[in-house]
C-alpha positions, 0 to 999 in steps of 0.5 A: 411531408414537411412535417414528418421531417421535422419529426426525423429532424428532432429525433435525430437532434435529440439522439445526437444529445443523448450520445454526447452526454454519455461519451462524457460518463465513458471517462468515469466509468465503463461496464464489463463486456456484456453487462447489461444491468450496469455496474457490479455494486455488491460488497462482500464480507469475504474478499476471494482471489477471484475478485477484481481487486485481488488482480489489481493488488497483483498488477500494482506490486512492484518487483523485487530487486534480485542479487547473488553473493557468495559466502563461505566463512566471512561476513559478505556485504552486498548493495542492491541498486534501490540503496539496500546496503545488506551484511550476512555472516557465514554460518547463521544462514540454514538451509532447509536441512537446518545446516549452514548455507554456503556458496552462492545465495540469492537475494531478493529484496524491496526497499520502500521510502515512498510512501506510493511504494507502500501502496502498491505493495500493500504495506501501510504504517499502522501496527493493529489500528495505531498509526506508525511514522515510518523512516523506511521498510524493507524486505529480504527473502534469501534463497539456496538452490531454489529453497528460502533460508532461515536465520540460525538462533543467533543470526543476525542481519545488517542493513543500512540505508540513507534517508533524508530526515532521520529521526532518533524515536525509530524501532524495529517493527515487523511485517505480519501478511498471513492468508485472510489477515490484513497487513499489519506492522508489530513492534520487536519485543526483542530490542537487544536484538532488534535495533534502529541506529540514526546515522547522518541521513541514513539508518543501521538496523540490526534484526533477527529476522528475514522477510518485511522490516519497517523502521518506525515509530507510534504516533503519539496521539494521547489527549488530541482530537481525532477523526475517522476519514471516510471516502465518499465514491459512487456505489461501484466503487466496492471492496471487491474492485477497489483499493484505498488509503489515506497518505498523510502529506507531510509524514511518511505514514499511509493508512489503509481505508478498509471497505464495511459490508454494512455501511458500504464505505471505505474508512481509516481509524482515527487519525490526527486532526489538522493534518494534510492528507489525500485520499486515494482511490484504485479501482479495476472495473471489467478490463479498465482502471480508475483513479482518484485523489484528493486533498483534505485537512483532518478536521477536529470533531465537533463536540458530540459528534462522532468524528467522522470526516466525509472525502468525497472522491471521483475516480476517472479511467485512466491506465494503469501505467498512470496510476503507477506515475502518479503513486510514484509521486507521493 
């Protein structure tokens, strides 16, 4: 008998162990309700909009600020609350019969300057794999009785913003989002047209065009060494649930990591060396989110090495609310 309840006594040590260690994983990960063989690791060449990271991208996307004036035969300048100083002439905005629009238009607008903002709008500073210096983005969609508004041949807009350090290199990039193509910025071929002016602290663009805007310029990597950053995460961390950037610290340029099917990892093109920056990993996993940034310094390849920099990267649950705080941060 004695011994039978030392037997029980161990048992129940042992169970007790084995709990306390798995309450410790539950902050790292948690599985979706009924999930018996563990986390989904499987990438896919093809991202659908049914995969988890099509939600997240949708819970992280901040709204737009909404405005309405009224324009008849002058030129209407409205601010929006962001700082979105915003002129339009009567005259160049058409309707979807392609006449002039009149009285009252609706505003819908975003104006990014952190590079956080970038992020949960999906819009990082790269134009085709080159690294952009952004001095701002922002984007304008004009509606009429429930109908989008198209800019005439010879419409223009006018937007000014302020800005902490502005630089004289600036041009006039857009935004490029179609269906099954990464976001991209391309630079305006038509400079007459499409101009940055650097005021003090502040930019006056004049465009030709409506929808994403982005103030910027190339980063000039001509004849300095370069590396690929590569996130190192647990093998649930998938393209299909998971989102992530590199954030230079002391630029306003974020880098889309994007997820390889083939080598399962999330990587940026080739990006300065010797730079401060920080990974950052988003992941929805089942009905919970999960975090992870960190610090690095861009090395310098190693001759005869192929450049590639390893990050690795814990994420940890957290909520999305945290997530947003912490992006609102960078």
């Amino acid at each position: 008998m004695q011994l039978t309840m030392k037997k029980i006594f161990y048992h129940l040590a042992f169970a007790v162990i084995l709990f306390s260690s798995c309450q410790k994983d539950l902050e790292f990960f948690v599985p979706d309700p009924g999930q018996v063989n563990g986390p989904d690791s499987t990438w896919h060449n093809v991202i659908s909009n049914n995969f988890p990271v099509a939600a997240l991208k949708n819970t992280l996307l901040l709204p737009s600020q909404k405005d309405s004036f009224i324009i008849n035969t002058n030129i209407v300048t409205l601010t929006t609350s962001e700082g979105l100083q915003c002129s339009f002439t009567a005259g160049s905005l058409l309707n979807s019969a392609n006449q002039p629009a009149t009285g009252m238009i609706r505003l819908e607008s975003h104006l990014l300057k952190k590079k956080g903002d970038m992020i949960r709008m999906g819009t990082p500073t790269t134009s085709i794999g080159r690294m952009l210096v952004s001095g701002g983005a922002y984007y304008l969609r004009l509606i009429k009785d429930g109908m989008p508004l198209t800019l005439s041949q010879n419409g223009h807009t006018y937007v000014k913003y302020s800005d902490a350090n502005v630089s004289g290199l600036m041009s006039v990039f857009n935004g490029v989002d179609a269906a099954n193509v990464t976001f991209t910025w391309l630079p305006s071929l038509d400079t007459l047209n499409n101009k940055v002016t650097a005021l003090n602290q502040s930019y006056e663009i004049l465009s030709n065009r409506l929808g994403w805007i982005n103030c910027d310029y190339f980063y000039d990597t001509t004849g300095i060494p370069r590396t690929t950053v590569t996130a190192v995460l647990p093998a649930y961390y998938t393209n299909a649930n998971t989102v992530a950037y590199t954030v230079f610290n002391e630029m306003r340029s974020v880098i889309g990591m994007y997820g390889n099917e083939t080598t399962r990892k999330f990587s940026t093109g080739k990006l300065p060396s010797n730079k401060q920056v920080t990974v950052v990993i988003i992941s929805k996993q089942g009905d919970d989110y999960y975090l992870g940034h960190q610090q690095a310094i861009t090395n310098t390849p190693v001759l005869g090495s192929n450049g590639d920099q390893l990050v690795m990267v814990t994420p940890v649950k957290t909520s999305i609310e945290n997530i947003k705080a912490y992006l609102n941060t960078l």
